[in-house]
C-alpha positions in Angstrom: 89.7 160.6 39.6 89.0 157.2 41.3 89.3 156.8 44.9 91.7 154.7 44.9 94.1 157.0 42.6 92.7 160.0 45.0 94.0 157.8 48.2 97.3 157.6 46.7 97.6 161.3 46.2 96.6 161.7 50.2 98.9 159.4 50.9 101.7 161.4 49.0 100.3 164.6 51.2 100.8 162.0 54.1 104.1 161.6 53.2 104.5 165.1 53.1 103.1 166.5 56.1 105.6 164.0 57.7 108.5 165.9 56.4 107.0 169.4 58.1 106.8 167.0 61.9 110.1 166.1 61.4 111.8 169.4 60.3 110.0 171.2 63.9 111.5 168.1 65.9 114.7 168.9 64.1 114.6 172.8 64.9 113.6 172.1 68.1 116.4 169.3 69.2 118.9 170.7 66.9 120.7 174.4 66.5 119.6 176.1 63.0 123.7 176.4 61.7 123.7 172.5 61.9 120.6 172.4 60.2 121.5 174.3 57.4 125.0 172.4 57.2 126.4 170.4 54.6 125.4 167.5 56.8 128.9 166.6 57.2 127.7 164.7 60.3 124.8 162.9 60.7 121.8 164.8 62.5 120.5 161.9 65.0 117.0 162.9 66.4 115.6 161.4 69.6 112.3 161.2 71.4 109.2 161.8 69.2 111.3 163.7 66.4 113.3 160.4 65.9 110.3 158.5 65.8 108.7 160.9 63.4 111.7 160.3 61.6 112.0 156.6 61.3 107.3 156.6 60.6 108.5 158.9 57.2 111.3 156.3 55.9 109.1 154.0 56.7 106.5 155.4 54.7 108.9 155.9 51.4 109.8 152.5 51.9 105.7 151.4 51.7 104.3 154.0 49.6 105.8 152.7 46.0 104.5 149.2 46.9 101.1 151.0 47.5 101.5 153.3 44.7 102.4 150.3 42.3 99.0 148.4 43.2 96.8 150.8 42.6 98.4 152.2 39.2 98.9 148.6 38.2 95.0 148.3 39.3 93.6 151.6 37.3 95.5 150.8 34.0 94.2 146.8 33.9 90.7 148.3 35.0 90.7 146.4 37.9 89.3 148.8 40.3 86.3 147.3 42.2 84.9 147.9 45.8 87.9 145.4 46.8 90.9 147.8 45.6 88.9 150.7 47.3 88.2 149.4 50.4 92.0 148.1 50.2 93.2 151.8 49.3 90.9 153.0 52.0 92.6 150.4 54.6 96.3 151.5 53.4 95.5 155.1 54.1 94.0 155.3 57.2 96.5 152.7 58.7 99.3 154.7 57.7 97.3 157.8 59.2 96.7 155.9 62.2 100.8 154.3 61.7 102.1 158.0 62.2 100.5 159.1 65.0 100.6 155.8 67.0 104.4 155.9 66.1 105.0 159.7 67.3 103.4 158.4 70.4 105.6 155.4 70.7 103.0 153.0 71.4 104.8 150.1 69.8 102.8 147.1 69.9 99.9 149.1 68.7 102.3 150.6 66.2 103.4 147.1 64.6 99.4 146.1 64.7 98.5 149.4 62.6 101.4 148.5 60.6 100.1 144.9 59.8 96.7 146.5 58.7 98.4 148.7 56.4 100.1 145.3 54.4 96.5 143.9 54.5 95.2 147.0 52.5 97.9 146.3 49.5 97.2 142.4 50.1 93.5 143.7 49.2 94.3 145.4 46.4 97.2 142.8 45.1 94.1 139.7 45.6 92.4 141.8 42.3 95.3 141.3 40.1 96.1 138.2 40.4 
């Protein structure tokens, strides 16, 4: 496997792991019985849970843009050490994206985010 196919996996794990933060935020701010509702109501996390929350749409809303690049990359054998350093820059951003995030450090958040974009733009400049 190619890094850059074994950075998207991680970055699905990523994804992933998210869910498991935001499900203890949930059990934490919010009784089990709700939880385990029809979800009638919306469930409205706060604090880090809500932030934890709003990194992992965040993510689903990046990730097939990532994902897209670098499958788009492997089948027009267009890998080269600019798609992996790009792939490389994607994941560890989006590492970095969560925990800054959970944190609420905002204006490092949106920097990390901006990295992240840079990472695709890398691997984007190769197919064209």
């Amino acid at each position: 496997m190619t890094q850059e196919l074994s950075l998207l996996v991680w970055s699905v794990l990523l994804t992933m792991a998210q869910v498991v933060v935001i499900i203890v935020g949930a059990v934490i701010q919010v009784d089990l019985r709700t939880l385990a509702g029809n979800r009638e109501t919306r469930v409205v996390l706060s604090g880090w849970a809500g932030r934890a929350q709003r990194a992992h749409v965040n993510m689903l809303e990046n990730l097939p843009l990532f994902a897209t690049l670098v499958l788009a990359a492997q089948v027009s054998n267009r890998l080269d050490g600019v798609t992996r350093l790009g792939a490389q820059t994607f994941f560890w951003a989006r590492l970095a994206y969560v925990i800054i995030y959970i944190a609420g450090i905002s204006w490092l958040r949106s920097l990390v985010f901006a990295i992240s974009v840079v990472g695709m733009l890398l691997i984007l400049s190769q197919l064209l």
